[in-house]
C-alpha positions in Angstrom: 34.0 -50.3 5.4 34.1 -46.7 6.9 31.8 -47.0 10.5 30.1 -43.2 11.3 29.4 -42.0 14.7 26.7 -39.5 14.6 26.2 -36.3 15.9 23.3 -34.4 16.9 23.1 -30.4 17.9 19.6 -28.3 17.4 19.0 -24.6 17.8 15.9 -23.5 18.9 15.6 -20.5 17.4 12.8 -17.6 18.2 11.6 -16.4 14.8 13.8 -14.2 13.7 16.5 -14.6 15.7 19.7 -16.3 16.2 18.7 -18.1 19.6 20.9 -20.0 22.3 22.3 -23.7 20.8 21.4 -26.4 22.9 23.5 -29.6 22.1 22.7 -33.3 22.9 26.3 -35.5 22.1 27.9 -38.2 22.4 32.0 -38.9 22.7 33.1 -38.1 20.0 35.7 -40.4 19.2 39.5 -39.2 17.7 39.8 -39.0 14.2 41.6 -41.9 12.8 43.1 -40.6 9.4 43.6 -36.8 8.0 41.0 -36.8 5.9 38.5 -37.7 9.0 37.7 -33.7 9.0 36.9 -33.4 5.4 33.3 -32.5 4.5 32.6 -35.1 1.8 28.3 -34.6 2.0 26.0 -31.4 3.0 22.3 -32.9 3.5 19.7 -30.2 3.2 16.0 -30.5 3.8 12.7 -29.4 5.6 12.9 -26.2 3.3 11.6 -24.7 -0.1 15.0 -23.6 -1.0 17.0 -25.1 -2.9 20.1 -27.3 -1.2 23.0 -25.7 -3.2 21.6 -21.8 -2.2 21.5 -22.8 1.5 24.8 -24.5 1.6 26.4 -21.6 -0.3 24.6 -19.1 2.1 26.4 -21.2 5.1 29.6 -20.4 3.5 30.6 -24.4 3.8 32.2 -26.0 1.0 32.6 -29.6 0.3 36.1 -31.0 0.3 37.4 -28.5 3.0 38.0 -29.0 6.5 35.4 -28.5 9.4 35.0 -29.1 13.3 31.9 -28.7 15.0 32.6 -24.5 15.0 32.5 -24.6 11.5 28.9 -26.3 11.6 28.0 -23.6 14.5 29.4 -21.3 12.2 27.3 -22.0 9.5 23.8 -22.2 11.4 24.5 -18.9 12.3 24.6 -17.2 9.4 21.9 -19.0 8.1 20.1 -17.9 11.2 21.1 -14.4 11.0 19.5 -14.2 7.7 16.3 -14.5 9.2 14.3 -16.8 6.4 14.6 -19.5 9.1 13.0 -20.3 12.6 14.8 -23.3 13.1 17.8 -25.0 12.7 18.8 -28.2 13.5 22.1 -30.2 12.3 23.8 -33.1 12.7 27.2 -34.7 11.4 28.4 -38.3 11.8 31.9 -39.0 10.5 35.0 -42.0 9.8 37.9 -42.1 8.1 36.6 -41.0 5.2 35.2 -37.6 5.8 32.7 -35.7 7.7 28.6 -35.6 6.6 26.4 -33.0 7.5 22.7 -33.1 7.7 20.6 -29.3 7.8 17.0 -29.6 9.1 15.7 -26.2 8.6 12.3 -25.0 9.4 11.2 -21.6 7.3 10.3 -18.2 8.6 6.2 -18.0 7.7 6.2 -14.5 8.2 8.0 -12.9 5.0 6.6 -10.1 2.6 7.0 -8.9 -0.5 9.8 -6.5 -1.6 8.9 -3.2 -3.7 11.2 -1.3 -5.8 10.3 2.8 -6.1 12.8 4.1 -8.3 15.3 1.6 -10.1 14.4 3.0 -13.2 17.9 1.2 -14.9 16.1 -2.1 -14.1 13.0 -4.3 -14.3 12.0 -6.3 -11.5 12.9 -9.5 -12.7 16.3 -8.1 -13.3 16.7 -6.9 -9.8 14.9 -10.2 -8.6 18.0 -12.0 -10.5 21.0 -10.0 -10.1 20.2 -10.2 -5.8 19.6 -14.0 -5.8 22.7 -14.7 -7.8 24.2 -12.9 -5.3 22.4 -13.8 -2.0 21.0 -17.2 -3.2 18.3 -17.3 -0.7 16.7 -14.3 -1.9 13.9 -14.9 -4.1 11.4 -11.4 -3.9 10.5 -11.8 -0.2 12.3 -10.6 2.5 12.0 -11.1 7.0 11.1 -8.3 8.4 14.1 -8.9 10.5 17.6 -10.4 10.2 20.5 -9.4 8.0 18.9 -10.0 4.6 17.6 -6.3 4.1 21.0 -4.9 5.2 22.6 -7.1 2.6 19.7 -6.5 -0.1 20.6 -2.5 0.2 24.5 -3.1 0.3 24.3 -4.9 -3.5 21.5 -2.7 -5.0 23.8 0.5 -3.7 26.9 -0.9 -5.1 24.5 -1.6 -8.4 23.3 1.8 -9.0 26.4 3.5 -7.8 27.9 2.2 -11.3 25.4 5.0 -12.5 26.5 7.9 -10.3 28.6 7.3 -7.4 26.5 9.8 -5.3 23.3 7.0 -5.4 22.8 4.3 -2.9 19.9 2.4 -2.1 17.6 2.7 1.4 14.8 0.6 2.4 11.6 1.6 4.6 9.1 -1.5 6.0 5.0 -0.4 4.9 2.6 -0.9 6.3 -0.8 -1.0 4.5 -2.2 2.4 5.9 -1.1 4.9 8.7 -2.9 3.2 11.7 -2.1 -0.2 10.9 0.3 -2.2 12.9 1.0 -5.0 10.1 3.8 -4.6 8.1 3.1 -5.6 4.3 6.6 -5.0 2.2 9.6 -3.8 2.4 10.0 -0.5 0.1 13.8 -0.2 -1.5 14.1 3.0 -2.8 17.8 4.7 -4.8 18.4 8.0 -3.2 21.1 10.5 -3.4 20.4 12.3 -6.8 16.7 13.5 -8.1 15.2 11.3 -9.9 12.6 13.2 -12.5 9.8 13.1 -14.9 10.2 14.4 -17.9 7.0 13.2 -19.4 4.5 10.5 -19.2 2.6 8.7 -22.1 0.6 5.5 -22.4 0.3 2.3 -24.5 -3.2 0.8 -25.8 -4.5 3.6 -25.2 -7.8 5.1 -27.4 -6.7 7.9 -29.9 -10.0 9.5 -29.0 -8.8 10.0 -25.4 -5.2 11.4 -26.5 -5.7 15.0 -26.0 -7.5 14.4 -22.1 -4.8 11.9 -21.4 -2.0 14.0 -22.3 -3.5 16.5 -20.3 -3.8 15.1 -16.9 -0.1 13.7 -17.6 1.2 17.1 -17.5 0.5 17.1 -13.5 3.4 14.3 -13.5 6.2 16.4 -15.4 8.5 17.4 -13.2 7.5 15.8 -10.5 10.0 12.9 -8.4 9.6 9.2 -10.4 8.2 7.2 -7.2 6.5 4.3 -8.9 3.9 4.3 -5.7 3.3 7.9 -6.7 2.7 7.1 -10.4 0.4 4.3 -9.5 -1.6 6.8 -7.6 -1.8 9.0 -11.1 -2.8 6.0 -12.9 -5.2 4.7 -10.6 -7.3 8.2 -10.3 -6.2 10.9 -12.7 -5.7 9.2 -15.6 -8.5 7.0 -15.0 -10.4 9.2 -14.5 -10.6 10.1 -18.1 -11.9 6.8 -19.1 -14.4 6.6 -16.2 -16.0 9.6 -17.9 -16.3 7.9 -21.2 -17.3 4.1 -19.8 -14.4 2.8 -19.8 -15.6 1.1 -16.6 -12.8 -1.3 -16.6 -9.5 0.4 -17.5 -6.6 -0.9 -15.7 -3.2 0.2 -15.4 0.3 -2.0 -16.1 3.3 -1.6 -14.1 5.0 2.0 -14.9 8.2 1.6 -17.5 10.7 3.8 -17.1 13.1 4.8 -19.6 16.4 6.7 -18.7 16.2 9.8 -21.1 19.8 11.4 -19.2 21.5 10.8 -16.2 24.0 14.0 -14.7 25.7 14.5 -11.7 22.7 16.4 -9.8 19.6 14.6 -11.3 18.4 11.6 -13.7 15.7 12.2 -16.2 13.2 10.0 -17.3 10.4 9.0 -19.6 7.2 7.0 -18.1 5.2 4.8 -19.8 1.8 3.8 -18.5 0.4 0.6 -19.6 -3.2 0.6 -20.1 -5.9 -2.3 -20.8 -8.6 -0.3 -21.7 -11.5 -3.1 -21.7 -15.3 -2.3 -23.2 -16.8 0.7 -23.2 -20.6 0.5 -21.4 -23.4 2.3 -22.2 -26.2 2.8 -19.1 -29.3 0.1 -19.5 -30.7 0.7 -16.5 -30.8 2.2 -12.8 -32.6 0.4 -10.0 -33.2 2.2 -6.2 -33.1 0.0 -3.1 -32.5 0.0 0.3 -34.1 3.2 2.5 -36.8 5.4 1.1 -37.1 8.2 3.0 -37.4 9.9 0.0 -39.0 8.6 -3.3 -37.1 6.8 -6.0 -38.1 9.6 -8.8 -36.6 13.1 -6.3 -33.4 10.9 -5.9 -33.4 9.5 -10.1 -33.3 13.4 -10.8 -30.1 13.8 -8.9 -28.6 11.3 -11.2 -27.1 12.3 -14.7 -26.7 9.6 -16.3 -28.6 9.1 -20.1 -29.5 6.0 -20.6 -28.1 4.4 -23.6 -25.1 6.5 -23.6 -21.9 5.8 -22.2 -21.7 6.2 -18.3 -19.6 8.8 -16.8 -18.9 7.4 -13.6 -16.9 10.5 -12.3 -20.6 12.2 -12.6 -22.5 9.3 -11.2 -19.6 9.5 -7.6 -20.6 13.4 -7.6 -24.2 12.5 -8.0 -24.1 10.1 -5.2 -22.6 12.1 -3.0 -25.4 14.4 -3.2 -27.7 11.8 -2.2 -25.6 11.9 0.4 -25.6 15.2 1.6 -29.4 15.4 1.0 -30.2 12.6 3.3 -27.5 14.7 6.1 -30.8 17.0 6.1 -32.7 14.3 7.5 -30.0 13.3 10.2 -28.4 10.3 8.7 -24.6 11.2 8.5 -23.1 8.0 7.9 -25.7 7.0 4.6 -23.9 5.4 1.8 -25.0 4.4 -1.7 -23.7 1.4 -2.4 -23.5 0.5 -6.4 -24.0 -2.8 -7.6 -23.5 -3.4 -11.3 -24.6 -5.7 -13.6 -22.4 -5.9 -17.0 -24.0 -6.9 -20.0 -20.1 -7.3 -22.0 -22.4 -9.0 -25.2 -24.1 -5.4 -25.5 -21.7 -3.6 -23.5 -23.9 -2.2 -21.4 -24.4 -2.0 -17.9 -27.6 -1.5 -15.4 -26.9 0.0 -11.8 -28.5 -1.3 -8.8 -28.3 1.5 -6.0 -28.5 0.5 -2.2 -29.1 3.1 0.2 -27.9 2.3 3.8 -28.6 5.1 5.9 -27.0 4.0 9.0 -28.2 6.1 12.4 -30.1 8.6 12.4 -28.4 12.0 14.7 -30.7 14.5 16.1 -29.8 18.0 17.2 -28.5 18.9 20.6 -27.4 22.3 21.7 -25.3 25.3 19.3 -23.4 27.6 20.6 -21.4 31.2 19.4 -17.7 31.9 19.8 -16.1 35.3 19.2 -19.1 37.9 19.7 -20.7 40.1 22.3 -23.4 38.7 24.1 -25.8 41.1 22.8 -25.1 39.7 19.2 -24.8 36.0 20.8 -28.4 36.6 21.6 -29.7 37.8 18.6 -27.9 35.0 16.8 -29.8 32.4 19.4 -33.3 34.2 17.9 -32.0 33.5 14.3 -31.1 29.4 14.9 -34.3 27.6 13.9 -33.4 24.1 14.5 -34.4 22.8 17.6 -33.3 20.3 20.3 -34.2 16.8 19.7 -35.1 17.5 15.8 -33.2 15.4 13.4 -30.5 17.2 12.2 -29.7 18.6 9.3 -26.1 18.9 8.2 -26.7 21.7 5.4 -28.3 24.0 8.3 -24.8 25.8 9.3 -24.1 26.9 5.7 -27.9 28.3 5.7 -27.6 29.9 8.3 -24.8 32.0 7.9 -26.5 33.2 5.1 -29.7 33.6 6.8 -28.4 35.7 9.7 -25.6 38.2 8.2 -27.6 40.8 8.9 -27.6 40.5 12.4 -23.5 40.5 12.8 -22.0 44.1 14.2 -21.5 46.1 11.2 -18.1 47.0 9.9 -16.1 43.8 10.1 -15.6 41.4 7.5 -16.7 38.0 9.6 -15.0 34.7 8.8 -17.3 31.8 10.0 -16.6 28.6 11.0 -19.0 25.7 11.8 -17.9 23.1 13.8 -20.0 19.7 14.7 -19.5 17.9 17.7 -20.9 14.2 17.3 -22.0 12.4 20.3 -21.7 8.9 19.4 -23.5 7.4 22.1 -26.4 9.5 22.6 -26.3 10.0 18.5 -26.8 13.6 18.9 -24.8 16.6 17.1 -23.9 19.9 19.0 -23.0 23.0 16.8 -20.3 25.6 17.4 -20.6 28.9 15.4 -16.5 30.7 15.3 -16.7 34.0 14.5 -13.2 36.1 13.8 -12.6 39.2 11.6 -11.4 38.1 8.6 -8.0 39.2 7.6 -7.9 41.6 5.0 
């Protein structure tokens, strides 16, 4: 019967990081046959991958032989791959061979990866061909580690088979430009052009052809970014069925399809997958919220038919006069806020529209860049609105109008109004640029 003396080395590991081993032993004992060194077992658990993809990411193999540097060996590359926080490891061992046992505790913090331009390859492909290679790699990377490093190293030598010129770069994104939190990292093939040649769309309604085709023709020629195309998707070409209340149109996943591929650019062909959903006709429209104006001045502002299909495109351009009208009575920030009620039986929908004006900004002072004093003061005569009155955000356009005929003759005037918002007093101070216009 073979007797096993265990070992037991952990290394705490900051996330992210391959960390300083700290080691708890006992004697070791010598080795009392050759084959004492053999790795005969691997032990893998604490984690969601799979045992054989973390044992081949160690690079340990059963049946060869090890020492206790092949086990640090081996924690350190699974370290340096980042998709771990901790790893722990123990070995026992007797005549007949060495056992390992991994205790691995996962990285929490992984996101998603994104693929811009791999037009030669689905996702899922990609997805495969990297974890046959990498193992650990399922779709989510760390955002530190050696993982991304080796991500780009196979997905260059991949699309290098295309044109050697191509190799593959990778950006971390964050959600927006001010934000701190990183959300994916963005693998993108670089090196030649990647084109549109033209972009055309599946399920979508005959009867929307001709206005499809045309807002595709702002894609032709322009780089294949598959961010970029979503953009496309997700305002111009919806916007054509917003206008004909489609209010539920959603776009698929852009499909690429190599048309040629030369030494200074690829060309392609972009499909658009559309589900078009029901088209609604307007039942209703209900006002709520503020009324500081009545419900029938602000229904007037609103296009909509009732009964016919609703263009939203109109209705956002309708609201945003609401908008600007209540900016007359001082409240900048007001919002219409539309809540809908789908009827999909009838396919029809009624609107529920909540004013929230927010605060309301009164005037403060205004003053005038760019003229004589003389003119200044004339100018000063011609400004009606007066400190402490709510203020009215369409006055500055008015006013240029209303007082050109005070202005010194003989120069074509450009005009700028700018707005100085006080946020804590809630007041609005005006400043009037003048500059001769360039002719």
């Amino acid at each position: 019967m073979n007797v096993y003396t265990r070992i037991t080395l952990i290394l705490f590991m900051a996330p992210l990081v391959v960390g300083q081993s700290k080691t708890s032993s006992k004697h070791v004992p010598a080795a009392t046959s050759p084959s004492a060194s053999t790795l005969i077992a691997i032990n893998v658990k604490g984690t969601r991958y799979k045992p054989a993809d973390v044992i081949a990411v160690s690079g340990l193999r059963l049946g060869q032989n090890v020492t206790e540097q092949s086990f640090k060996a081996a924690s350190a590359k699974l370290g340096g791959s980042g998709l771990f926080t901790d790893i722990a490891y123990s070995y026992s061992y007797s005549s007949a061979g060495m056992k390992l046992d991994l205790d691995l505790v996962d990285n929490a913090e992984l996101v998603p990866v994104r693929f811009e331009n791999f037009v030669w390859y689905s996702d899922q492909e990609l997805i495969e061909k990297l974890h046959a290679q990498l193992g650990l790699f399922d779709g989510k990377l760390p955002l530190g580690g050696s993982l991304n490093d080796e991500v780009a190293e196979l997905l260059s030598g991949m699309i290098a088979t295309h044109n050697p010129r191509l190799h593959a770069t990778y950006l971390r994104s964050a959600p927006s430009p001010d934000s701190a939190k990183v959300d994916s990292v963005v693998f993108s093939a670089s090196g030649v052009p990647i084109q549109i040649r033209k972009v055309v769309y599946s399920g979508n309604n005959p009867e929307l052809a001709a206005p499809l085709a045309d807002v595709a023709k702002k894609m032709e020629g322009q780089e294949y970014l598959r961010s970029k195309l979503r953009y496309f998707a997700s305002t111009d070409a919806r916007s054509v069925y917003l206008r004909q209340g489609y209010l539920k149109a959603d776009f698929g996943v852009p499909e690429p399809t190599v048309v040629s591929e030369e030494q200074e650019k690829v060309i392609v062909d972009v499909k658009l997958p559309v589900t078009e959903g029901l088209q609604y006709k307007l039942s209703s429209i209900e006002w709520a919220g503020d009324n500081s104006f009545p419900p029938d001045k602000l229904q007037r502002m609103v296009h909509l038919i009732p009964e016919r299909p609703v263009n939203a495109v109109q209705l956002d351009e309708d609201l945003n006069s609401v908008r600007k009208l209540y900016g007359t009575r001082g409240y900048l920030n007001a919002k219409t806020m539309p809540e809908t009620d789908f009827n999909d039986s009838q396919g029809s929908v009624a609107y529920k529209l909540v004013i929230k004006t927010g605060d309301q900004y009164h005037f403060g002072e205004v003053d005038f860049d760019g003229l004589d004093e003389k003119s200044k003061a004339r100018l000063r005569e011609d400004w009606h609105l007066r400190e402490g009155e709510p203020y009215d955000s369409s006055y500055p356009a008015r006013f240029v109008r209303e007082s050109s005929g005070d202005l010194p003759t003989g120069v074509h005037w450009k005009i700028t109004p700018h707005e100085s918002i006080n946020e804590d007093e809630k007041t609005v101070d005006v400043t009037m640029t003048y500059a001769p216009a360039e002719s």
